[in-house]
LOROKE-461096 format. One line per 2 residues: number of its first residue (from 1); their letters; for each residue x, y, z of C-alpha. Coordinates in steps of 0.05 Angstrom, whole numbers, plus 5000, padded with zeros to 4 digits. Layout:
! LOROKE-461096
NUM	a	X:Y:Z | ... $
***
This chain:
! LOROKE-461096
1	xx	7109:7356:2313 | 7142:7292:2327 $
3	xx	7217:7288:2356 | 7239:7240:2293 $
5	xx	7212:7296:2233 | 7198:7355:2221 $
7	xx	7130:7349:2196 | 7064:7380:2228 $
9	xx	7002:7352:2211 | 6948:7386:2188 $
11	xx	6879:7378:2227 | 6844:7325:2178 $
13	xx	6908:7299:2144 | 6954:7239:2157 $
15	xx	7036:7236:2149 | 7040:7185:2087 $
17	xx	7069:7116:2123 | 7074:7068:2063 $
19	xx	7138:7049:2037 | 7110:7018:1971 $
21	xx	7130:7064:1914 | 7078:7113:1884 $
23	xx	7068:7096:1809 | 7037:7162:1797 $
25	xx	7110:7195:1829 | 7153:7150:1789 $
27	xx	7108:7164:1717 | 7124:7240:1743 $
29	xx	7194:7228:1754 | 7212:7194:1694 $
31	xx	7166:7246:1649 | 7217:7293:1683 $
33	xx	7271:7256:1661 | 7256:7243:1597 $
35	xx	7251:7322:1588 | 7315:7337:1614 $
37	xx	7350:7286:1575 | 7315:7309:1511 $
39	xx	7336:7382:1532 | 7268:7412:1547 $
41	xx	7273:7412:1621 | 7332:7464:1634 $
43	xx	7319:7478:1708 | 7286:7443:1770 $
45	xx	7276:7464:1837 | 7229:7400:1877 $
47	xx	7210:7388:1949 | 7174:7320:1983 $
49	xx	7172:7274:2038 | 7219:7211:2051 $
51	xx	7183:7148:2068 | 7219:7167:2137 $
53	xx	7193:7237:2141 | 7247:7276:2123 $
55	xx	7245:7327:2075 | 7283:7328:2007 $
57	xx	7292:7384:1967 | 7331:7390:1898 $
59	xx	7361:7443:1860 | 7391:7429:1789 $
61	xx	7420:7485:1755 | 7391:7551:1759 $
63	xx	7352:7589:1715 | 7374:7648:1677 $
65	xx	7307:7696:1689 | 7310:7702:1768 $
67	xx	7244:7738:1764 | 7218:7680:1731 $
69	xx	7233:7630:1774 | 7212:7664:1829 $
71	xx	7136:7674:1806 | 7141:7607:1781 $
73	xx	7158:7598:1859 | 7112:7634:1881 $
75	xx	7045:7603:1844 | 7071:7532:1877 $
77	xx	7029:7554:1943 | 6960:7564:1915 $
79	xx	6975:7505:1859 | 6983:7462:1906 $
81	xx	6932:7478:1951 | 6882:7475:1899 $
83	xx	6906:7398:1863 | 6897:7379:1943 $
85	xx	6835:7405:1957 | 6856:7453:2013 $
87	xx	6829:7514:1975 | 6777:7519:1919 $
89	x	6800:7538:1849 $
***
């Protein structure tokens, strides 16, 4: 861990450095946007990195199923492992 962040680096994986946007984020983000403005999106809970190293997290609105949102919480772990390559699918 570094004294700037809060981030701890995985054996085999580098803290992103770039400041150049990510197109792929930004086609995401504006997917996203485009759902909540249409009124399909209805809740959002999101986490990532700063070009610094901080951490963000969001929360708009809540959801009304509690349960829901939790599992939906809870299958992030795995998901993501698994898009990364950390764990097999």
């Amino acid at each position: 861990m570094t004294e700037q962040n809060n981030i701890y680096v995985m054996p085999g994986a580098h803290a992103p450095v770039s400041t150049e946007p990510d197109e792929r984020l930004v086609a995401q983000l504006r997917d996203m946007l485009a759902m909540a403005e249409s009124g399909q999106l209805r809740s959002l809970v999101a986490t990532g990195f700063l070009a610094n190293g901080d951490r963000l997290t969001a929360w708009a609105t809540t959801h009304e199923n509690v349960a829901e949102m939790m599992g939906a919480l809870t299958l992030l772990p795995i998901g993501y492992a698994i898009r990364t390559g950390i764990a097999a699918g």
